[in-house]
N, C-alpha and C positions, 0 to 999 in steps of 0.2 A: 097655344104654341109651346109655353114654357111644358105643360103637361105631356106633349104629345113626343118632346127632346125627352124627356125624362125617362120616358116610356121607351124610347127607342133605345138609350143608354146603359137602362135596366134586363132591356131583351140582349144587347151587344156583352154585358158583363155573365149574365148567365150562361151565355152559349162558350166565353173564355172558358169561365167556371168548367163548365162538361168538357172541356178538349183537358185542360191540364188534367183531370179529374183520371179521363182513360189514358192519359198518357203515363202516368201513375202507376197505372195495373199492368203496366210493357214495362218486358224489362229490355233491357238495352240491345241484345240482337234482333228482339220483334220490333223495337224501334228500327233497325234500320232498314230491317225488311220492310217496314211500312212505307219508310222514306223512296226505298229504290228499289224494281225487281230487276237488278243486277247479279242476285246471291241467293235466288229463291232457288229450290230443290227442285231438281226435275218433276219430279210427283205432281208439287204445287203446280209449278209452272204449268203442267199438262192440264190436269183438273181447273185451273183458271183461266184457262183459255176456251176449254170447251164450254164453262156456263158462262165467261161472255159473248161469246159466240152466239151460241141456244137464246141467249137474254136479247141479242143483238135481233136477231131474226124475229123473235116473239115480238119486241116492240114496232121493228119496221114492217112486219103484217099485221099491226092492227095498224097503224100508220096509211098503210097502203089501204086499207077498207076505207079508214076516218075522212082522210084528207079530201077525197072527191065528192064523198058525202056532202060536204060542208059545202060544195057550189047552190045547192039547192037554197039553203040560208042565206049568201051574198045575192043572189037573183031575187029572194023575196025582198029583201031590206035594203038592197043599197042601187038606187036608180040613175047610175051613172055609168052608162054606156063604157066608155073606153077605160074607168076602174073597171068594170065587171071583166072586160077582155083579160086585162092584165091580170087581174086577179084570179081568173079562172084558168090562162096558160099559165101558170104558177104555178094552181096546184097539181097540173094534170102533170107539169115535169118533175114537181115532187114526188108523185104518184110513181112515177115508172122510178124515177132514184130510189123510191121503199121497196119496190116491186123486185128492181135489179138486185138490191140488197137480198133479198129472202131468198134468190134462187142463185145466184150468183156468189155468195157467201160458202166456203168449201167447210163441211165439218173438217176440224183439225186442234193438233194441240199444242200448236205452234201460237206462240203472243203474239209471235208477229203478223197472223192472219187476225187474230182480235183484235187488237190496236187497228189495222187498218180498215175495219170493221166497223168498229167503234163509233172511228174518225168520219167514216163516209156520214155513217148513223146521225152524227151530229153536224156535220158539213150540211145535208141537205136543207135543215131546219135554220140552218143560220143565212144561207144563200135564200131562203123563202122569204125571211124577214128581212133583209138588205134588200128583196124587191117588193114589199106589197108596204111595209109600213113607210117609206118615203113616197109614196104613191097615194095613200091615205090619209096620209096629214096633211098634200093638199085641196083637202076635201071639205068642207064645213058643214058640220052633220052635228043633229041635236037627237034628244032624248033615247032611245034606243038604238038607232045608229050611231050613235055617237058610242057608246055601250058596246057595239060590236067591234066598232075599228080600237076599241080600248082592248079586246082581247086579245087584236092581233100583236097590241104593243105587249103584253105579257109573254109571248112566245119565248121570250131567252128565259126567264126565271122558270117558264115550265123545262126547259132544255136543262140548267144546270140544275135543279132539282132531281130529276132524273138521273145524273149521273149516280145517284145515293143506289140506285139498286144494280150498282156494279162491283166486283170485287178488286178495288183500283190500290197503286200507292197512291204520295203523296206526288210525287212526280206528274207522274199520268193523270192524275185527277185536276191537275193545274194545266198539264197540256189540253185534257180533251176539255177545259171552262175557258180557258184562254181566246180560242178564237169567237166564243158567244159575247165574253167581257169584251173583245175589241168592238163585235159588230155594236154591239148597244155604245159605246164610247163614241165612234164613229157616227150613227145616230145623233146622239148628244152635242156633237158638235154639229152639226148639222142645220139643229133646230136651235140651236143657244139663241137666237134673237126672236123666236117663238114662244118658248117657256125661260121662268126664272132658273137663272143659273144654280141655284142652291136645290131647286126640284130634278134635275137633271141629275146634279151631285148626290142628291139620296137616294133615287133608284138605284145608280149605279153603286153605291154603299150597301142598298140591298141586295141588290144581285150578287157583290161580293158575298155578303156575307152569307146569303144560300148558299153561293157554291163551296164556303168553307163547311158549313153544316154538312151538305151531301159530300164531299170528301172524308167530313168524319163517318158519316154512314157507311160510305165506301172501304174507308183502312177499318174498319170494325168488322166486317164482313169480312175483310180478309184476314184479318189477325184470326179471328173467330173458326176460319177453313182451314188456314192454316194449322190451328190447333187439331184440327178434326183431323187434319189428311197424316198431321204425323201421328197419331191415334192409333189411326186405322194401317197407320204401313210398319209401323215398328214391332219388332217380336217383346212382347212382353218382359219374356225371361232375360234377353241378353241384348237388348233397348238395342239390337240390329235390326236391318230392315228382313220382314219378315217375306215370306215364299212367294206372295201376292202381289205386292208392291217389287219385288225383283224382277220378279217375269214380266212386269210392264217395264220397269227401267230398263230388261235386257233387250225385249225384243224394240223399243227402242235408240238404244244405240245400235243394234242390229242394224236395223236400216235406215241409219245415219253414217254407221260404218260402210253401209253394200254405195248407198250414192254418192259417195267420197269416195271410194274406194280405198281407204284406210283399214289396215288390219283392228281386229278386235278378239281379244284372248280372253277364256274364262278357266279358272281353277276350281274344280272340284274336290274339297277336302272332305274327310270322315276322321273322326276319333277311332283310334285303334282300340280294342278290347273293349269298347265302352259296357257292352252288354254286363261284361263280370262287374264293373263297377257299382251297376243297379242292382246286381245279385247280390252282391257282397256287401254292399254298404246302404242300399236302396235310393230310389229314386229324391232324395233330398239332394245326394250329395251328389247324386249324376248332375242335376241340376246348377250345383257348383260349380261341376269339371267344365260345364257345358257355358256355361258364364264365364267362366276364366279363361277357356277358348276364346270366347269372343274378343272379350275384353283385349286381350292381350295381341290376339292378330289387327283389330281397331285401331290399334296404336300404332305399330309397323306397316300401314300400308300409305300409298300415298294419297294427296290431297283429290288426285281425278278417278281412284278408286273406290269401289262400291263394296262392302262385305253384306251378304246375305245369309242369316239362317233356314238354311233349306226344306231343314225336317230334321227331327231327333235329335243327332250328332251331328249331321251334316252342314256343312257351309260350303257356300258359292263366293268365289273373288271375281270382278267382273273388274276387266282391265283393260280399257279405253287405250287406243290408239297403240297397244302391244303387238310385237311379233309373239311367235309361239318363244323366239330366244328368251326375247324380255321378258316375259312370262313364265318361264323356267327361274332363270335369274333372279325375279322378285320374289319367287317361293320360297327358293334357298336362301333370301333373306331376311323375309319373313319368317318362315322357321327353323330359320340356323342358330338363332340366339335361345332357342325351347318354350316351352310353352308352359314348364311350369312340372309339376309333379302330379303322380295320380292319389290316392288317399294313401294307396302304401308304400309310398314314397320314393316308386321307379319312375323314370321320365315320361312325361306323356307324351304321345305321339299320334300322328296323323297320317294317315295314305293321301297322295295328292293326284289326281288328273288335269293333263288342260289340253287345253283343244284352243284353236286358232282360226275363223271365220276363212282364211284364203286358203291360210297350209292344207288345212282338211276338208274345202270343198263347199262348208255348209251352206246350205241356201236358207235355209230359217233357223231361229234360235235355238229351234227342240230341237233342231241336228246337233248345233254347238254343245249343247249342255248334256246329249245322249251321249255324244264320242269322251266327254270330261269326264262321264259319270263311268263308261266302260273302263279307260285308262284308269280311273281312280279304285276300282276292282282289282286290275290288273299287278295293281302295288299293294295289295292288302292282299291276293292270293302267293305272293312269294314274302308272307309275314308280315306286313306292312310297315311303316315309317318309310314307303319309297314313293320314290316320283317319277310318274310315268308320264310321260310327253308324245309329241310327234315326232317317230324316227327311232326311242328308243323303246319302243313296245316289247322284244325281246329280252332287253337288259336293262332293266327298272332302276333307277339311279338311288340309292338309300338318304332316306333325311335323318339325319342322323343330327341332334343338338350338340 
């Protein structure tokens, strides 16, 4: 006994060990990304929803193959009439709850269809074990059945170990263990005058402490994607998010903005002259100009907008919940205050287009961004540093720092 505590205390101190260990390698905002996805980046958010979704579905169709399988096993071994009934409606309603999950489950990239995804995921598995293991304990069954009806008592610690191949917070990973640790609690008390109280107490000590292990499996996967997804969506050169990653951020606020019906405005910028810059001074220093562009509009925009580097010179401002006004407006103050000098020490400057989702009609994003990108021509053909908008396509308004 004394050996078997020791053993158990020595597995409880190592597993602390590993959690402070990667809490370590986080620094303080991937900590609290981990803690809560309240502040996750649209990107993430999207990408994490669609592999738990995908992951969702893979595991409740093998679920849906397994589970009725397994009647064939309780009809060979367990020769108790009104168990087998019960046992066998059980799994056949677990069956269609996996089954409804797989077809029923919409591809999307919204958390909030994962989460309740998830939930069902794990709800079916815990309503099966709330009915067949009170059902089988009162049973008295030796040597191999006995064996079987032990597997069905493992069912939650197979459930919360599973959660480890999800990319969860710490939030979410305690919400969807939570209602396994009640059913087994529940359980536990149930049988307290069945089995010794301290046997009861260390299952459920274990099962905590799985589901603490698969929550760290879980924020590791996420920290881990996370890294990846800002990777892949950022522009190297000017750590903006790059052409790829905007076109998905755009065309969904797109239609976020179209079923709300909330306006959605985009600014097409371009660096005036750039061309001579890469002539005259070569393409190191364009790379400069093109950085300090960024940098410096990054800083003047607000907290719900998006700065993209388009291509080359180009950037896109994507502006949440704008009129075409408000959108003019933040241009002008965004580059009222300049943007800095070019290597031969005249102002740098920008041509600006924006387009407006309602003002101008668009029905998809590539309309939004074509009518930005024509307007933003239209202020670089009368010499550029001007802003062209909806209404004044004629008389291009000058940006003048």
């Amino acid at each position: 006994m004394d050996a078997d505590r020791s053993s158990f205390w020595r597995l409880t101190r190592d597993r602390s060990r590993g959690i402070a260990g990667f809490v370590r390698l986080m620094d303080r905002k991937a900590l609290w990304h981990a803690f809560l996805p309240t502040d996750h980046a649209l990107l993430l958010s999207g990408q994490r929803a669609r592999l738990i979704i995908s992951r969702v579905r893979l595991v409740a169709a093998l679920f849906a193959v397994l589970t009725p399988l397994w009647i064939v096993i309780d009809l060979a071994f367990l020769p108790f009439p009104e168990l087998l009934g019960r046992l066998i409606a059980a799994r056949l309603l677990a069956t269609l709850g996996f089954a409804a999950l797989v077809l029923l489950l919409p591809d999307s990239e919204r958390l909030r269809h994962a989460w309740l995804g998830l939930g069902a995921m794990m709800l079916i598995p815990t309503l099966f074990f709330l009915i067949t293991h009170p059902a089988l304990s009162a049973y008295e069954m030796e040597g191999f059945r006995r064996a079987l009806a032990t597997g069905y008592a493992f069912l939650p610690f197979v459930m919360v170990a599973g959660i480890s191949i999800f990319p969860l917070t710490v939030v979410e990973a305690a919400l969807i263990a939570l209602p396994v640790l009640l059913a087994e609690t529940g359980v536990a008390l149930l049988e307290v005058e069945v089995l010794q109280w301290h046997d009861r107490f260390g299952a459920l000590w274990l099962l905590a402490l799985i589901a603490a292990v698969a929550a760290l499996a879980s924020i590791s996967q996420l920290h881990f994607m996370a890294k990846l997804v800002d990777r892949s969506a950022l522009d190297p050169l000017t750590e903006q998010f790059n052409r790829r990653s905007g076109e998905e951020m755009l065309r969904h606020h797109f239609e976020l903005s179209a079923r709300a019906e909330r306006p959605l405005a985009v600014a097409f910028l371009d660096i005036d002259r750039f061309k001579a810059i890469n002539d005259v001074y070569g393409h190191e220093m364009g790379d400069v100009v093109i950085r300090q562009t960024g940098d410096v509009i990054s800083a003047r925009l607000r907290r719900a907008d998006v700065l993209v580097r388009w291509g080359g010179e180009e950037f896109v401002i994507l502006l949440p919940d704008s009129t075409a006004e408000d959108a003019c407006t933040a241009v002008r103050r965004i580059l009222g205050g300049g943007l800095g000098h070019r290597p031969e020490g005249s102002a740098l400057t920008v041509s600006a287009g924006i387009a407006e989702r309602i003002t101008d009609g668009a029905t998809t994003y590539e309309d939004l961004i074509h009518t930005a990108d024509l307007r933003m021509y239209m202020g670089k053909a009368v010499g550029g540093a001007h802003l062209v908008g909806p209404g004044n396509e004629e008389s291009p308004e000058p940006l003048l720092p």
